[in-house]
C-alpha positions as CSV (number, residue, x, y, z in Angstrom):
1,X,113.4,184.1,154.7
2,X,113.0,180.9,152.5
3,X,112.5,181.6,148.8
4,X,109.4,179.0,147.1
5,X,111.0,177.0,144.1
6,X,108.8,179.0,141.5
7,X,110.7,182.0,142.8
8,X,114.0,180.4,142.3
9,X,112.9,179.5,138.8
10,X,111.8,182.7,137.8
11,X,115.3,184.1,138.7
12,X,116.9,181.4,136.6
13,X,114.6,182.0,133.5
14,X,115.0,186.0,133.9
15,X,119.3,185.5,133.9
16,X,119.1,182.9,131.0
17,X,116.9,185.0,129.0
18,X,119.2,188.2,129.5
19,X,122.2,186.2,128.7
20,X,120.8,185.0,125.3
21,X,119.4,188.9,124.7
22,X,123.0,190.0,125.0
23,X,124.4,187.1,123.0
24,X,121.6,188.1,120.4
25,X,122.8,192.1,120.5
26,X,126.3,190.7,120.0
27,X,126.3,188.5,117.2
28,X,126.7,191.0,115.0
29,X,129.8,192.3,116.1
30,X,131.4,188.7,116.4
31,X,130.5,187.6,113.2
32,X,132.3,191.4,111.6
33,X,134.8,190.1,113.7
34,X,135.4,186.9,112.3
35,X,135.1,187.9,108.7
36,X,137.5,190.6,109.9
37,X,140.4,187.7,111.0
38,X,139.6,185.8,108.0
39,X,140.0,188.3,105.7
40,X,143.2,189.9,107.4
41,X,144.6,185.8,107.0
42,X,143.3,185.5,102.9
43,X,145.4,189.5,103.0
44,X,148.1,188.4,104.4
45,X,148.4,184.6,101.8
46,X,147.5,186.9,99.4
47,X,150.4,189.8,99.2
48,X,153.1,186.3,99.8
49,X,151.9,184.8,96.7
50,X,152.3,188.5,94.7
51,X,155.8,188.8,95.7
């Protein structure tokens, strides 16, 4: 069975759209992540200077 090319474009569209939904539902968690690693670094310069 041969697929149309509008067919095959609509599959495309449908997997780059859910790829940038779950992307969107994730940046949340990745950037609390980030802040996370930065501030565990600025911690970490922090208690050296103290000492």
């Amino acid at each position: 069975m041969r697929k149309n090319k509008s067919q095959t474009m609509l599959v495309y569209a449908t997997l780059i759209a859910f790829v940038v939904m779950a992307l969107l539902a994730m940046s949340g968690y990745i950037q609390r992540r980030v802040q996370g690693i930065y501030k565990a670094a600025g911690d970490a310069f922090g208690d050296e200077e103290q000492r």
